[in-house]
N, C-alpha and C positions, 0 to 999 in steps of 0.2 A: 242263724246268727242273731244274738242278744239285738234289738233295736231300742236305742235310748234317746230321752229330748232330756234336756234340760229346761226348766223353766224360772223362769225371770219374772219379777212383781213387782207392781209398784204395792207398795205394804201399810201403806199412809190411809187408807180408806180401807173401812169393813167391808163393802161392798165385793171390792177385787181378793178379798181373802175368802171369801164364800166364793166367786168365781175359781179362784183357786184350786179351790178343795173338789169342786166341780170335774173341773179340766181333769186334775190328776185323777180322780176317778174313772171316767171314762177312758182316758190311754193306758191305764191298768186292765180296765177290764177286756182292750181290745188286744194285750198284751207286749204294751211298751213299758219300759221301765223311764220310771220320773225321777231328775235328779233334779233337788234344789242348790241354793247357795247357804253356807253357814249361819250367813249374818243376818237372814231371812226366816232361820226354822223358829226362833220365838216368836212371830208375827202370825204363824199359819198353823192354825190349831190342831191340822188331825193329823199326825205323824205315817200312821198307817197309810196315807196315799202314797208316800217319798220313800222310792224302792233306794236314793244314793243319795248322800249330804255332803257337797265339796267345796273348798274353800275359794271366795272367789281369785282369779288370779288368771294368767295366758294355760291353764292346764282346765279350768273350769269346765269349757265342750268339747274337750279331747274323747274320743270315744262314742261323740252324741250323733245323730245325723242331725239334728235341727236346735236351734234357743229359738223358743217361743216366750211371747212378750206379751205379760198382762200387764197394761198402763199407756202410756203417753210417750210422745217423744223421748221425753229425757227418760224414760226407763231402757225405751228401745237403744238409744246412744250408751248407755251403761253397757246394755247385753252385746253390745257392738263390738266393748272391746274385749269381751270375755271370746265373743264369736271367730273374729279378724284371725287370732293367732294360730286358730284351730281350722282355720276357711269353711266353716260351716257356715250354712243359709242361719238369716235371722227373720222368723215369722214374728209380726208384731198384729196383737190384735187390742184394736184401740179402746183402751175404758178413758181417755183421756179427755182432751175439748176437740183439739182440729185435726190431731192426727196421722199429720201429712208421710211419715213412713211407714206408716202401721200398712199391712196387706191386705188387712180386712175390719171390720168396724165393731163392734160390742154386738148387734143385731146379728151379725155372721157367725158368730161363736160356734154354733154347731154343726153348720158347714164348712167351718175351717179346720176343727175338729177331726172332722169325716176325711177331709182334704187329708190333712198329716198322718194321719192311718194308710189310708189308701196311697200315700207321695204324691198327688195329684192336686199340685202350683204349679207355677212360674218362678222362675228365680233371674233375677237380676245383679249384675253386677257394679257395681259405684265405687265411681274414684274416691280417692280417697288424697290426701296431702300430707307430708314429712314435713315436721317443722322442727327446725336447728337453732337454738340459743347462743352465742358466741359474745365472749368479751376479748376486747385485743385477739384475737385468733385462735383464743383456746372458748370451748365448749362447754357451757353451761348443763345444758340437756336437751335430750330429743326427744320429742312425741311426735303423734299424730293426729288427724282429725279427719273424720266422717262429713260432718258437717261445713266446719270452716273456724278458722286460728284469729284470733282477733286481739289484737295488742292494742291496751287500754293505760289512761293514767291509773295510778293506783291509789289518788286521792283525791273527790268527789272536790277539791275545792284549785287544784291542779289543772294544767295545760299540758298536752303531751305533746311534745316537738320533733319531730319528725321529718322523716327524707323516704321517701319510695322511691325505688330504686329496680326499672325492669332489665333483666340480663347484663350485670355490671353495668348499667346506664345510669343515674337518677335523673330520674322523672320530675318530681315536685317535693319541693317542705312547703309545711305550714304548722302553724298548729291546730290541734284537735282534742274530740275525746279521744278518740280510736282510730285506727285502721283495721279492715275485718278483710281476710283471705278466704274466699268461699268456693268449692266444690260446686259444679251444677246442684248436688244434691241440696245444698248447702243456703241457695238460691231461693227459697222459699221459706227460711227459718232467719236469721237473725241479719242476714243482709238484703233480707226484703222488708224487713223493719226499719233497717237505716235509709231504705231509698234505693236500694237496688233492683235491677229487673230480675225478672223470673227467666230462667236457664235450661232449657230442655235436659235430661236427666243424658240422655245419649249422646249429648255436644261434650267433647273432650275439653276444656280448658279450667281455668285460673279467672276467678272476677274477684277485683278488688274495689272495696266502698269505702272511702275515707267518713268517717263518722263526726258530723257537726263541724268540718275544717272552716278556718278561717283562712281563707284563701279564695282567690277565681279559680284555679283549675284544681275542682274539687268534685266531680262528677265519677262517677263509678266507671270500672274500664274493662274490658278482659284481654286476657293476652292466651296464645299458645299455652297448651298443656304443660309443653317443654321450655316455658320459660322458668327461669328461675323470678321469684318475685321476693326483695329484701327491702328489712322496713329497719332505718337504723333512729337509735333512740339520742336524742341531741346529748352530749357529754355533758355539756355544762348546765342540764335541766334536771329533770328530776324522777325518781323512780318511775316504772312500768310495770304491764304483768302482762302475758299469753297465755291468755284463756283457749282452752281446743274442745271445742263443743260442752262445753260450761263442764268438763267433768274435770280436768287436767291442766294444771295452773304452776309457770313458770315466772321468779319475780325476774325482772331487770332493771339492774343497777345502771344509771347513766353513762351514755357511751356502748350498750349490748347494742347486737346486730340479733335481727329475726331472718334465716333464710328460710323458704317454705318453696316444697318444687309436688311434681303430681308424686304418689305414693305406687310405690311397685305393689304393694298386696290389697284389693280390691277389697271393700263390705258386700256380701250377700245378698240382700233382700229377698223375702220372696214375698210374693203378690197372689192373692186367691183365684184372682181373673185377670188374665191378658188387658186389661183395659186401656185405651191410649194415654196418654199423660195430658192431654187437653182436656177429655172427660174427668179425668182426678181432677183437676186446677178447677175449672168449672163446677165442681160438685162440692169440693172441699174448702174453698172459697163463696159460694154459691155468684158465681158471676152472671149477670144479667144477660142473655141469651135468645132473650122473646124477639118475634121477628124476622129469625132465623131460616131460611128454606131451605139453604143448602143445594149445591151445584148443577146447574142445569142439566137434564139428561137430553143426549143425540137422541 
């Protein structure tokens, strides 16, 4: 049986276009066939590595066993959503800064390499969150997000007025820049920029960050997985937008509702080594650690 990867690029540096060309060389030579995406083939100079060229879209890794990821987060979130429809693993190898999904590091390349030849990762699987746009009861649009859904003013000189609202309850208004719905995974990227904690990747839930609120009870929260969490946009204020991991962008007209619950179809990841998610946090943050002994032995 044909075995095929797909491979995904950030295209923006020469650097990762020579790794490129690299990669695809080698899973040719080991006898996998390399599919790119369209809107990628004028960036990547030697054609003869790229056995298939398909356009990006939910058909993109049909047929592939893996998308492998040269770049950074946001390249990996791209390859996510080509990944998700098809349930394929997404290997992300980091040419980027911090890295935090990527499975292996730019120094790893060629034992990640070796790895995807031989199938020999880890693969994990991550929640993921449905987000529902609603005006008066009818539906605007539905996406999803990997990361985490974050409903923002739409104008840098704007207040965005708001209500959260957990399991038909509301919680709290105030106003704000934002409100950010974040995935464990999600925890470590834009809602630990605004203030939020860090989320073990294995803990099932929903944490929500209200972003610069004016208000007291304005402190980050999490709730059940199975809660519904709804952020409604005040009618008499002023435009919004739901950004879903910076790729996927819904405006809202004053008076829209945001619903967002956990997502039935999991992202992939896979990971080069079993390593615990405290050693990543510590290593990819470099957290101070000195001092350490670690637990007394019987």
């Amino acid at each position: 049986m044909t075995r095929r990867v797909l491979l995904v690029v950030h295209t923006g540096r020469q650097h990762n276009m020579r790794t490129a060309e690299k990669v695809a060389g080698q899973l040719l030579a080991a006898g996998l066939l390399v599919r790119v995406l369209s809107e990628e083939v004028p960036e990547l100079s030697n054609d003869c590595y790229y056995s298939e060229v398909v356009e990006s879209g939910p058909d993109a890794a049909v047929g592939t066993e893996l998308v492998l990821v040269l770049g950074g987060d946001g390249t990996l979130l791209r390859a996510a959503e080509l990944a998700r429809p098809a349930g394929v693993p997404v290997f992300g190898v980091n040419l980027g800064r911090v890295g935090f999904l990527a499975g292996a590091d730019s120094d790893a390349l060629d034992e990640a390499l070796e790895a995807v030849v031989e199938r020999r990762y880890h693969v994990d699987e991550r929640m993921t969150i449905e987000v529902t746009a609603k005006l008066d009861g009818e539906v605007l649009a539905r996406t999803w997000a990997l990361n985490e859904a974050s409903v923002e003013k739409s104008s840098r000189e704007r207040i965005l007025d708001a209500v959260v609202e957990v399991d038909e309850h509301p919680l709290s208004a105030f106003g704000c820049d934002g409100v950010l719905v974040s995935t464990p995974t999600g925890s470590t990227a834009y809602a630990f920029s605004a203030g939020g904690p860090v989320v073990w990747p294995q803990v099932q839930a929903l944490l929500v960050v209200p972003s610069n609120a004016h208000a007291l009870f304005s402190r980050p929260f999490v709730v059940d997985k199975d809660s519904v969490v709804a952020l409604e946009v005040d009618q008499h204020g002023h435009h919004a937008v739901v950004t879903c991991d910076g790729q996927r962008h819904i405006d809202l007209p004053p008076g829209a509702r945001v619903e967002i619950v956990a997502g039935e179809k999991p992202v992939r990841l896979v990971r080069l080594h079993d390593t615990p998610f405290t050693d990543r946090l510590v290593r990819k943050f470099e957290l101070p650690v000195q001092g350490w002994r670690g637990p007394v032995k019987d």
